[in-house]
ZAMARGU-4260 file (C-alpha; in steps of 0.2 Angstrom, whole numbers, plus 5000, padded with zeros to 4 digits):
<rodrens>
0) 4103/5071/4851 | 4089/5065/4837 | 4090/5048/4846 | 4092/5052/4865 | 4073/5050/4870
5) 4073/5034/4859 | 4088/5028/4865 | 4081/5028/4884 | 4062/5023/4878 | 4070/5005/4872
10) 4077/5005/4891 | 4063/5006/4896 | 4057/4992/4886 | 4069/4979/4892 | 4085/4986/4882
15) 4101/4979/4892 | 4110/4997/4887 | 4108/5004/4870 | 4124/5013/4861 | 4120/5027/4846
20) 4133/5027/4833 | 4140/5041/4833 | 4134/5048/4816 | 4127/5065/4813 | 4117/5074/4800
25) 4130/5082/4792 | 4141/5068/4791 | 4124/5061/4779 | 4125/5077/4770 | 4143/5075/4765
30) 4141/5055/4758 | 4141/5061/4740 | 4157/5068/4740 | 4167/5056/4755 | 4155/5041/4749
35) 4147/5030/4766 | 4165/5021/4771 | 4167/5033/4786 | 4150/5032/4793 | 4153/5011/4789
40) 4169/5014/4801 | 4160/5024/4815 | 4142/5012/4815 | 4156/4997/4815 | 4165/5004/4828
45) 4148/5006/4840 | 4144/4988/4837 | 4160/4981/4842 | 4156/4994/4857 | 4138/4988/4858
50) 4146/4968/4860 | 4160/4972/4873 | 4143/4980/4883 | 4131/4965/4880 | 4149/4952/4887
55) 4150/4964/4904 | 4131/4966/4908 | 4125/4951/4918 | 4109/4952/4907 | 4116/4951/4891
60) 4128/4940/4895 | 4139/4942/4880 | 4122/4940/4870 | 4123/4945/4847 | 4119/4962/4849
65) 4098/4970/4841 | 4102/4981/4827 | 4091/4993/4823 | 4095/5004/4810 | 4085/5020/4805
70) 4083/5028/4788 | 4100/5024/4778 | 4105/5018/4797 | 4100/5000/4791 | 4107/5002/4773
75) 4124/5003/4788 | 4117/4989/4797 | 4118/4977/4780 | 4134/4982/4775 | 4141/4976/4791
80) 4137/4959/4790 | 4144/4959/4772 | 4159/4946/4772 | 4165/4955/4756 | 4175/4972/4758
85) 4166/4990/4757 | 4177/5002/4750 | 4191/4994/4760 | 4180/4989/4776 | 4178/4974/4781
90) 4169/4969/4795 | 4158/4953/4791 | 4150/4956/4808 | 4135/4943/4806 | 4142/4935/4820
95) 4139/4947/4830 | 4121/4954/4826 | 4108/4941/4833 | 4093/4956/4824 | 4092/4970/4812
100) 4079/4980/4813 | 4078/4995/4802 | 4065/5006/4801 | 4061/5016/4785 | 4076/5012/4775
105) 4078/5013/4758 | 4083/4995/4752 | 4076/4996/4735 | 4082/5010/4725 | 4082/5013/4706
110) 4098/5019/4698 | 4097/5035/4690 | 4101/5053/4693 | 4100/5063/4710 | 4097/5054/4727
115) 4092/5037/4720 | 4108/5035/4709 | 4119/5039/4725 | 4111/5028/4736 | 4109/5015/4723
120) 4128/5018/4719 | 4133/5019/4736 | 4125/5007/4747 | 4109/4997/4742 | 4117/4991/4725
125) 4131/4984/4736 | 4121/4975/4748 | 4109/4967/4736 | 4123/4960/4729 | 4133/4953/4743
130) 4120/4951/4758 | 4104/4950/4748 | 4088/4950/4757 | 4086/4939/4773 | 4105/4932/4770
135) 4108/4926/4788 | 4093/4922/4793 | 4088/4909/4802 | 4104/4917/4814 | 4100/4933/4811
140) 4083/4940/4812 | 4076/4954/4799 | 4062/4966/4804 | 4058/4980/4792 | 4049/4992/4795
145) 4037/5004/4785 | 4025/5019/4785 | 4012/5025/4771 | 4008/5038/4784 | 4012/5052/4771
150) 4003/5049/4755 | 4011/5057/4738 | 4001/5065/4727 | 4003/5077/4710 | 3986/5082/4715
155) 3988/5084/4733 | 3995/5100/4744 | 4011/5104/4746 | 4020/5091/4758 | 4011/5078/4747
160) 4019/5084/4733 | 4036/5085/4738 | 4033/5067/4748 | 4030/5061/4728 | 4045/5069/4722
165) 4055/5060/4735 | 4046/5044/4732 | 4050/5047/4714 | 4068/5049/4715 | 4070/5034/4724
170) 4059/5022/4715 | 4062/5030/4697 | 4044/5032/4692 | 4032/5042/4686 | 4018/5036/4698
175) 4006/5051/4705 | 4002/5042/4720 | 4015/5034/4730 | 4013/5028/4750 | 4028/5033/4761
180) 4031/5040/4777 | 4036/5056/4770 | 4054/5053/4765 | 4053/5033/4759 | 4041/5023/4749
185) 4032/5009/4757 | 4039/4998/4742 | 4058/5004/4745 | 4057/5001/4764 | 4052/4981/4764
190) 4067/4969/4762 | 4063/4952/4755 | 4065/4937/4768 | 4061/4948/4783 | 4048/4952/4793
195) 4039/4966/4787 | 4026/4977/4798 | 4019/4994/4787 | 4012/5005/4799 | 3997/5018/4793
200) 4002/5034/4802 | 4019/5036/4807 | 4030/5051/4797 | 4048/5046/4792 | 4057/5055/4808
205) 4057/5066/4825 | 4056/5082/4813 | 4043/5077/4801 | 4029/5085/4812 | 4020/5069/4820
210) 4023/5051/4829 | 4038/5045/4820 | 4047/5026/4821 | 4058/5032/4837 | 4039/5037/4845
215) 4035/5030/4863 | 4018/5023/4857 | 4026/5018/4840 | 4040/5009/4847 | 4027/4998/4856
220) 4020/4993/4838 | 4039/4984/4832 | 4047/4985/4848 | 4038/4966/4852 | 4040/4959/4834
225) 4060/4964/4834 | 4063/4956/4852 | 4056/4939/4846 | 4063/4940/4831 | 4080/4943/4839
230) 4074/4928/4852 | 4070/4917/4837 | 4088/4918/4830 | 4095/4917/4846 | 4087/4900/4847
235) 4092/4894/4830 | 4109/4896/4834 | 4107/4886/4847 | 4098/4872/4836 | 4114/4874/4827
240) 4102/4882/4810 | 4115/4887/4795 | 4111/4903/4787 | 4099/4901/4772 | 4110/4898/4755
245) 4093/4907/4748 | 4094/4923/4755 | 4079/4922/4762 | 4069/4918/4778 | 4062/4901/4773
</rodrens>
């Protein structure tokens, strides 16, 4: 439900169909017990769906699907594309995924007690080490997406200083000012070898109490870059382009 109104704004935008994994909130709250391999097999099993959409629409025309991932939904995104098993899933879907777009994930994380240690543990360590960066690029095109529309402060009132304490835990510092969009630091958010947009006043999602990345008005500020981004691989697979050996965008 978070993603309905989002989901039928990219419509509107030129989206052939768009198709939600179906992963809720609490499904997040139990990862540190279950780990992320169920919520891997339900976000691989929409994009199979998503493909099977794009080969019956006579607009797709069978066309590598645009990934975009929000919050840990593009940690998901990544681990997709990894040819290397995730706790027994294997997928290696980069095939299939002409974009990724995600929009305030947590790419970077330190490893160390609390949120950042499980995420670190779980996902980000994992994909750093087997789909690092802009991996498939030029065939795959990466868009990430940022916010220092909450700024964390030790001095500052009450949301800025829990915005720090989130920034803190996943960055492992001591900093006492930190950009973020309320949940993740600018610095966490921006993989290396993609497209990076950072956006000034946008909070991390639909409850945060302002214009988040799923936004009518903020769509419109990524929406362009992630179409020609998904365009430009596209292209490059038509070039016949190999994937950069780099891991980066070149």
């Amino acid at each position: 439900p978070l993603y309905r109104l989002m989901a039928r704004r990219m419509g509107e935008r030129g989206a052939a169909e768009v198709v939600v994994a179906p992963i809720w909130t609490p499904d997040w709250l139990l990862v540190p017990w279950h780990g992320l391999g169920p919520l891997v097999t339900r976000a691989g099993r929409a994009l199979l769906r998503a493909g099977r959409v794009s080969a019956a629409s006579p607009r797709s025309r069978g066309a590598p699907v645009l990934v975009v991932g929000h919050s840990a939904g593009g940690a998901l995104a990544r681990l997709l594309t990894s040819p290397v098993p995730f706790d027994g899933r294997r997928l290696a879907a980069s095939h299939r995924v002409g974009a990724i777009v995600t929009l305030g994930t947590p790419h970077h994380v330190a490893a160390h007690d609390g949120l950042g240690r499980r995420l670190s543990g779980i996902a980000a360590r994992f994909a750093d080490e087997h789909v690092p960066g802009a991996m498939f690029a030029p065939r795959v095109g990466y868009v990430t997406v940022a916010s220092r529309g909450v700024a964390g402060r030790a001095n500052g009132d009450g949301r800025a200083r829990t915005a720090l304490r989130f920034y803190q835990g996943l960055l492992s510092t001591s900093g006492e000012e930190i950009d973020g969009d309320g949940l993740v630091p600018v610095a966490s958010a921006l993989l290396d070898g993609s497209e990076r947009i950072v956006l000034d006043d946008v909070v991390h999602g639909p409850l945060g109490g302002g214009e988040w990345y799923g936004s009518g008005p903020v769509i419109d500020r990524w929406w362009p870059t992630a179409l020609a981004a998904w365009h430009r691989a596209l292209q490059a697979r038509v070039d016949g382009s190999a994937p950069s050996s780099s891991g980066g965008a070149g």
